[in-house]
C-alpha positions in Angstrom: 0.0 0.0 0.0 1.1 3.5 -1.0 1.9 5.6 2.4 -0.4 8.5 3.0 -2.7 7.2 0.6 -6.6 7.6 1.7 -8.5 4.2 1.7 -11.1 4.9 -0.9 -8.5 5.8 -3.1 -6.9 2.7 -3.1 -10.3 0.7 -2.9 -11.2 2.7 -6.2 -7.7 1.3 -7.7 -8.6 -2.5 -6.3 -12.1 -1.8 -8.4 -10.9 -1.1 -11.0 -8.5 -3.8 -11.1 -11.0 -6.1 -10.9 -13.5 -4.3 -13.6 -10.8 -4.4 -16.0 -10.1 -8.2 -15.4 -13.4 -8.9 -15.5 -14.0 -7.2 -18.2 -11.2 -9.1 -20.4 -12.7 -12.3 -19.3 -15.9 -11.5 -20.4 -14.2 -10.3 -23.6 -12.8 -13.8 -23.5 -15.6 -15.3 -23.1 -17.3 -13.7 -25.6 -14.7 -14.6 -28.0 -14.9 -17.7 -27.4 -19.2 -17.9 -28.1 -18.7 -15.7 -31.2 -15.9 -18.6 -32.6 -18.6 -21.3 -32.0 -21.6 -19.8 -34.4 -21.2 -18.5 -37.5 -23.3 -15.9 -39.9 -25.2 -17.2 -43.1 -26.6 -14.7 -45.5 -30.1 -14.9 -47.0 -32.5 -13.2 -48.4 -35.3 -11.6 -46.3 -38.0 -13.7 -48.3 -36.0 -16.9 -47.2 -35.9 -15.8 -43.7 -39.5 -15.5 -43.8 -39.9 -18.9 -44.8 -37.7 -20.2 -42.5 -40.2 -18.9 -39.4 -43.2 -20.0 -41.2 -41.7 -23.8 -41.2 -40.5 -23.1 -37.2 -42.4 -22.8 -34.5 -41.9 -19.9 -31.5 -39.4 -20.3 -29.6 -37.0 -22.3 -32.3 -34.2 -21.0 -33.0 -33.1 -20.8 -36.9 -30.4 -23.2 -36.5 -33.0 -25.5 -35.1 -34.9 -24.9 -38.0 -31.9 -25.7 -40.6 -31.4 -28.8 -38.4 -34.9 -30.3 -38.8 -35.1 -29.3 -42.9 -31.4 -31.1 -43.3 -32.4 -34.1 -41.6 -35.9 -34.9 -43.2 -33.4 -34.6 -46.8 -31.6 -36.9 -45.2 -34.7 -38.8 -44.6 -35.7 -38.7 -47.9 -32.6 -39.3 -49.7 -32.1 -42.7 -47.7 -35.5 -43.6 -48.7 -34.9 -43.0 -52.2 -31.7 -44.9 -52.0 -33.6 -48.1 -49.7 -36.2 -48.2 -52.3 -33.7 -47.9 -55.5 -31.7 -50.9 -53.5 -34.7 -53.1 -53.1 -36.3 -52.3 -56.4 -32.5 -52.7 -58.5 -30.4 -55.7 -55.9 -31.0 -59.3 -55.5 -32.0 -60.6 -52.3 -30.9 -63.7 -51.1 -33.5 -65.2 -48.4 -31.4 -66.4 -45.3 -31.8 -70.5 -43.9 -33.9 -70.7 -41.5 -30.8 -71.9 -39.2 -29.7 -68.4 -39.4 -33.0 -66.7 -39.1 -33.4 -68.7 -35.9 -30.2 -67.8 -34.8 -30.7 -64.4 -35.1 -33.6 -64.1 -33.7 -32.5 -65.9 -30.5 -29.5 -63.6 -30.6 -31.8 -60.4 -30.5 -33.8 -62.3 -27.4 -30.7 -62.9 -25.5 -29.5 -59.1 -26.2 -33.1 -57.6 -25.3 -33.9 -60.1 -22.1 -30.0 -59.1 -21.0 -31.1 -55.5 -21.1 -34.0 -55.9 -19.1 -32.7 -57.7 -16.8 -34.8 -61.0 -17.2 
């Protein structure tokens, strides 16, 4: 501590101390939230249709999400459906069938607990 120096005035240097370190962590901080999201530009008419196909409350990347995945949806489907319409299938012995099945019963009764 400085001599003859009052007490506020060194409280009012310990302040501000700890503003200006808090303040750089929350600059931190922010830093670090601004590095995890990222800007996308579109048009204000897609905006729109982005909050008609959301609900309140969801957030646009929400939004995005749920539109990418039913794509995905569909685009497995088309694929599943080219497969079974295109590929030869093979129908397994009944051995195996059996064997699988009892595998999925062992699996299933081991999660339950039975």
């Amino acid at each position: 501590m400085i001599t003859g120096t009052p007490p506020y005035v060194m409280m009012t240097y310990w302040m501000f101390y700890q503003w200006k370190t808090l303040s750089t962590m929350l600059a931190i901080v922010l830093m670090v939230i601004m590095a995890t999201r990222t800007t996308i530009s579109v048009r204000p008419e897609t905006k729109e249709i982005l909050k008609e196909l959301g609900t309140k409350g969801q957030t646009y990347d929400e939004i995005i999400r749920m539109l990418v995945e039913r794509v995905s949806i569909k685009e497995l489907d088309k694929r599943w459906n080219r497969i079974l319409e295109e590929e030869e299938f093979t129908e397994l012995d009944e051995e195996v069938k059996e064997g699988i099945y009892r595998h999925y019963l062992e699996k299933r009764d081991h999660k339950t607990g039975d």
